[in-house]
N, C-alpha and C positions, 0 to 999 in steps of 0.2 A: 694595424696601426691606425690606419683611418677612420676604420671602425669605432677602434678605442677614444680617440679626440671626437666624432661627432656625437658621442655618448656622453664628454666631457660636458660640451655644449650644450645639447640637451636639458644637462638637467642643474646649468649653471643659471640663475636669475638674470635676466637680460636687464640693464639700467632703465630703460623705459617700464617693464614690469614692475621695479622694487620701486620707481615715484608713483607709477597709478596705486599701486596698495600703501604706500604714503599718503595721498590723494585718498584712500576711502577711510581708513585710518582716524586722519582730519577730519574728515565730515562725521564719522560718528562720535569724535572727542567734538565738534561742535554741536552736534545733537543734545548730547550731555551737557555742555555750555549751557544752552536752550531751557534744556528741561532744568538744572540749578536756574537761571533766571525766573522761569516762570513759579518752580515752588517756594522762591526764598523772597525776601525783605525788599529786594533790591527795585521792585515797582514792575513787573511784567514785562512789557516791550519798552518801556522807554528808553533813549537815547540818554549814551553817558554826558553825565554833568555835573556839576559841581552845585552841591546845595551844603547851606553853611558853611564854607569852607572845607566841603568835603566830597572828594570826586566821588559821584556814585557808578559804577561799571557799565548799568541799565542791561538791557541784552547784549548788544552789540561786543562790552568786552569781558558777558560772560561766553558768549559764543566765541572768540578768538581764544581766550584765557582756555577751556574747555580743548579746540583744536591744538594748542601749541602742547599742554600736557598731556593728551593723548599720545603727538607724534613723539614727546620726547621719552613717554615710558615705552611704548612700541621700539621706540628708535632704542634705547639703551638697554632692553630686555628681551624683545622679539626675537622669532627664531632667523630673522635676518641682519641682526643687530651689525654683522662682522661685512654686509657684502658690502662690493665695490661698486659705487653708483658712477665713477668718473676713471680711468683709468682700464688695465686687463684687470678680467676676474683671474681667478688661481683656481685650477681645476677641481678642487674639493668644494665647492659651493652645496648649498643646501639645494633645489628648488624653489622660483618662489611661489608663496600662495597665501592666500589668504584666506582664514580659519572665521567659523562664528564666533569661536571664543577669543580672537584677536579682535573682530567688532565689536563684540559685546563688552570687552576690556576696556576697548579706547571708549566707548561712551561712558562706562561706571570710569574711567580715569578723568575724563573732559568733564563729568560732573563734579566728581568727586575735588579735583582742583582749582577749578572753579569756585565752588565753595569755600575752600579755604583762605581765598584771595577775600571772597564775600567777608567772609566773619572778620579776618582783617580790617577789611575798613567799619563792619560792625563795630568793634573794637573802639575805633579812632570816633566814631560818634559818638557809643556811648561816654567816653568820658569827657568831650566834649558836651554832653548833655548833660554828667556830674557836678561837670565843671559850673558850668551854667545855673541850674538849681540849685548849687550851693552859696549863688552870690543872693537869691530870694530868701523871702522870708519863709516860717513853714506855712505851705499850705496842705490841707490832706487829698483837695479832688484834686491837684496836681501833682502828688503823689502817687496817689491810686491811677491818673492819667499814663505816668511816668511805666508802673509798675505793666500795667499790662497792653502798651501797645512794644509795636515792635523798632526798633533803634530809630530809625528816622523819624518816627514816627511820634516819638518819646522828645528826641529834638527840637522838633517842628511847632509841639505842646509848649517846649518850657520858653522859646524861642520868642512864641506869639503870644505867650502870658507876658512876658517881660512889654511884649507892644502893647498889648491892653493895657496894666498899669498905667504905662507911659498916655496913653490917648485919652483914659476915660478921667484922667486928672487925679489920680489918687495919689495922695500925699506919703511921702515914703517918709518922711521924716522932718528934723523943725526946720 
């Protein structure tokens, strides 16, 4: 019987084991944050801020965005999804451990959700930036401007044409 119970134990996940692989988990859905910030729109390392009216995430809350979706697909899918972090375990537990294909998971998830928050606020500039160039008149190189930079970017164009007009005195109308 002894036997049998320290066997139980064994190969029950102990609650400091299941937060440290929480803990790495996190870090590689923030890895993945990292890496969506650094390939996407959102300016490289910059700190979030709000330009135009519009919060941009910068790294910082692509790297949190990245660790919370990591812990929360780990947490709701992982082969520890069920254990007891506070409380008795129940003697059927899994062991815990932590697999490459659970790190490599949470960072393609910490990218991958990350991004999708990105194009969201993508989203909210460009029509903000529709919006915008549709109160000008036509012009083609700020279309062409429009057309091939990327959302903030396209903004930023129609934003600072609107100042020009306004600065260099040209007459919009009688």
């Amino acid at each position: 019987m002894i036997i049998a119970s320290a066997a139980q134990v064994m190969h029950s996940p102990a609650a400091g084991t299941v937060w440290g692989i929480l803990g790495a988990i996190a870090g590689a859905g923030a890895i993945g944050g990292l890496v969506n910030a650094l390939l996407g729109n959102s300016g490289g390392l910059s700190l979030p801020k709000p330009v135009h009216g519009v919060i941009q995430l910068g790294f910082l809350g692509n790297v949190l965005l990245g660790a919370f979706g990591a812990v929360a697909t780990w947490g709701f899918y992982g082969p520890l999804k069920d254990a007891v972090l506070i409380g008795t375990n129940p003697g059927n537990m899994l062991p815990a451990n932590l697999t490459v294909t659970a790190i490599i998971g949470a960072a393609l998830t910490g990218a991958g959700g990350a991004k999708v928050v990105s194009n969201e606020i993508d989203k909210v500039v460009l029509k903000k930036t529709a919006v915008e160039a549709a109160k000008k008149d036509a012009n083609p190189g700020l279309a062409a401007t429009i057309s091939s930079s990327p959302p903030l970017a396209a903004l930023d164009a129609v934003m600072s044409h609107n100042d020009a007009a306004v600065t260099t005195g040209v007459a919009t109308g009688p």
